[in-house]
C-alpha positions in Angstrom: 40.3 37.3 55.0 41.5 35.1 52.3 39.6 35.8 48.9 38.8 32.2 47.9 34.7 32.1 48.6 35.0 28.3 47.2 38.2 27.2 48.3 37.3 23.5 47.5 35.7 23.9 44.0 38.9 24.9 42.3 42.0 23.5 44.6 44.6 24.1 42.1 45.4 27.0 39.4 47.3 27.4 36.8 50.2 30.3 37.7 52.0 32.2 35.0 56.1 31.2 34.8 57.3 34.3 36.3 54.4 34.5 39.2 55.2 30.8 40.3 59.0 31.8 40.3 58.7 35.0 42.5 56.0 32.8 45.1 58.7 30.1 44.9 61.6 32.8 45.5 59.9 34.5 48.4 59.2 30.7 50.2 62.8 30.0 49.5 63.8 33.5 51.7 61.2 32.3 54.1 63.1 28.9 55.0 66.3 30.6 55.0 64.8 33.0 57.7 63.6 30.3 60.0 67.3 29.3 60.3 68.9 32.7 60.5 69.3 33.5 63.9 69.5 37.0 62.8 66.1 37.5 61.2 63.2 38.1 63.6 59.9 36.3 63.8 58.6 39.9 62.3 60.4 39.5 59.0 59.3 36.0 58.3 55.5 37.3 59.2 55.9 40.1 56.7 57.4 37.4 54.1 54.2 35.3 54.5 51.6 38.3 54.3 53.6 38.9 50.9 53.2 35.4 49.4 49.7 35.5 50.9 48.9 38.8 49.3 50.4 37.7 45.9 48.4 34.5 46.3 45.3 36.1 47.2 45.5 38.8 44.7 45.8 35.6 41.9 42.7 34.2 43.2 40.9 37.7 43.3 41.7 38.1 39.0 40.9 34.9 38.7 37.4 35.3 40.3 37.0 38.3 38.4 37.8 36.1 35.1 35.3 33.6 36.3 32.5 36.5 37.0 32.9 38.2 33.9 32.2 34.7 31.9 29.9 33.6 33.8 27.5 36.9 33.5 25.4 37.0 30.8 24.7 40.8 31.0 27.1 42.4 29.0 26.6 45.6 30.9 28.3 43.7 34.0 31.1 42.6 31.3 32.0 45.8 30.1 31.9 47.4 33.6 34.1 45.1 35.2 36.6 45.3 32.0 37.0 48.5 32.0 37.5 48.8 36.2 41.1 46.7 35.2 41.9 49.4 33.0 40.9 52.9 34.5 40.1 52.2 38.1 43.2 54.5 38.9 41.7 57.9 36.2 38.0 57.6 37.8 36.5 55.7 41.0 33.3 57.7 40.1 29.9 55.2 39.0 29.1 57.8 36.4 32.1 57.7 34.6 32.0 53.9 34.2 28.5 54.3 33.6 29.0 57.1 31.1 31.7 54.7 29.1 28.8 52.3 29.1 26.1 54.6 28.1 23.5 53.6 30.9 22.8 55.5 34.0 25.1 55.8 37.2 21.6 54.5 38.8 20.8 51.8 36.5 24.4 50.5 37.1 24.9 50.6 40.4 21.3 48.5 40.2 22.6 45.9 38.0 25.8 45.8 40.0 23.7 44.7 43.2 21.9 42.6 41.1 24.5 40.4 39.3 27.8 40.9 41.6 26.2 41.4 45.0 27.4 44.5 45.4 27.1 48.1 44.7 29.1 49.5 41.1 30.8 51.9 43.3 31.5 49.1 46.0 33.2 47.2 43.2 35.6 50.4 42.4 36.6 50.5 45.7 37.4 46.7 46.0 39.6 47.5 42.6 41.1 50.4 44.2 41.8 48.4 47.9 43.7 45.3 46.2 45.7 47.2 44.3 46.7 49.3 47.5 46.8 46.5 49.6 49.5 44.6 46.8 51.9 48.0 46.8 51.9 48.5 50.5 52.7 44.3 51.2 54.6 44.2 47.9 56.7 46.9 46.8 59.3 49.4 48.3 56.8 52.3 47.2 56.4 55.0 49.8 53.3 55.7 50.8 52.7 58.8 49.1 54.4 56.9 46.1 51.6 54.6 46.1 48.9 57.3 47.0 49.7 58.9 43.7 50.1 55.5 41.3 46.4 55.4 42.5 45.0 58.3 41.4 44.9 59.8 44.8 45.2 64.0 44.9 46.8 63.7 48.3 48.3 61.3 51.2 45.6 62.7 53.5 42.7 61.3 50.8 44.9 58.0 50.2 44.6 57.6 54.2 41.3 58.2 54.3 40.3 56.4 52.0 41.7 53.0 53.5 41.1 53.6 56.5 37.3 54.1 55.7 37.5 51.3 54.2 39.8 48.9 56.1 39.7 50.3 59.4 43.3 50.7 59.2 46.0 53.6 57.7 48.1 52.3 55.0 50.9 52.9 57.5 49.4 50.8 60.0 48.4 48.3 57.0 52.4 48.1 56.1 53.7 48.1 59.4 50.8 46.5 61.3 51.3 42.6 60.0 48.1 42.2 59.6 47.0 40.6 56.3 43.2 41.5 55.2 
């Protein structure tokens, strides 16, 4: 599903020089594919999951902008700052909770509270985008990405997404589909 919950209220954004140049370069590729008799209908699906993806992962740090100013508990601030930064070291609640100095309970509370979701729900959001932007988006292997992560193992990596995707990050890669 595409990220933007209010497509409408912000139609256009503001992309940085060298994010509007790769979006532009990969829709350039794409309309060179549709005439290439060569280049099959797989390809050009793959090149518009990765403009989506880049597009969509925009949005998603935008919204996270937006959410962080528009939350007046600090806690939420600080929590969601410091996902960015270290989502890859810990995925535990108590160890953004512990950088905070409130409870993992307390902040998983507030989470549900002012985000809608559980603290540990957001980690794993962090944690999926990210995975979701290597697999579409770079020529990483799978266990190269599993690593960049923070992930012990391929087999927890897999897990992982597929727990909370419903699909393997090989499938994800070389399944076309665009979540």
């Amino acid at each position: 599903a595409f990220s933007a919950l209010h497509l409408n209220s912000c139609p256009v954004i503001n992309l940085p020089k060298d994010f509007a140049e790769r979006i532009f370069a990969e829709l350039e590729w794409i309309a060179k594919d549709f005439v290439d008799e060569y280049v099959t209908p797989k390809i050009i699906t793959f090149r518009i999951q990765l403009v989506l993806s880049l597009v969509d992962t925009r949005i998603k740090a935008l919204e996270e902008i937006n959410l962080i100013a528009e939350r007046k508990h600090p806690t939420i601030s600080k929590f969601l700052k410091l996902i960015e930064t270290d989502f890859i070291g810990s995925k535990s609640v108590s160890f953004y909770a512990d950088k905070i100095a409130v409870t993992s309970n307390y902040l998983n509370i507030l989470s549900k509270k002012e985000l809608g979701v559980t603290a540990k729900g957001i980690i794993h959001r962090k944690v999926i985008l990210e995975a979701k932007r290597l697999l579409l988006g770079s020529d990483l292997t799978i266990k190269e990405i599993a690593f960049s992560l923070g992930f012990r193992s391929i087999a927890a990596f897999s897990s992982f997404m597929y727990d909370r995707t419903g699909m393997y990050p090989k499938g994800f890669r070389e399944g076309n589909v665009y979540h």
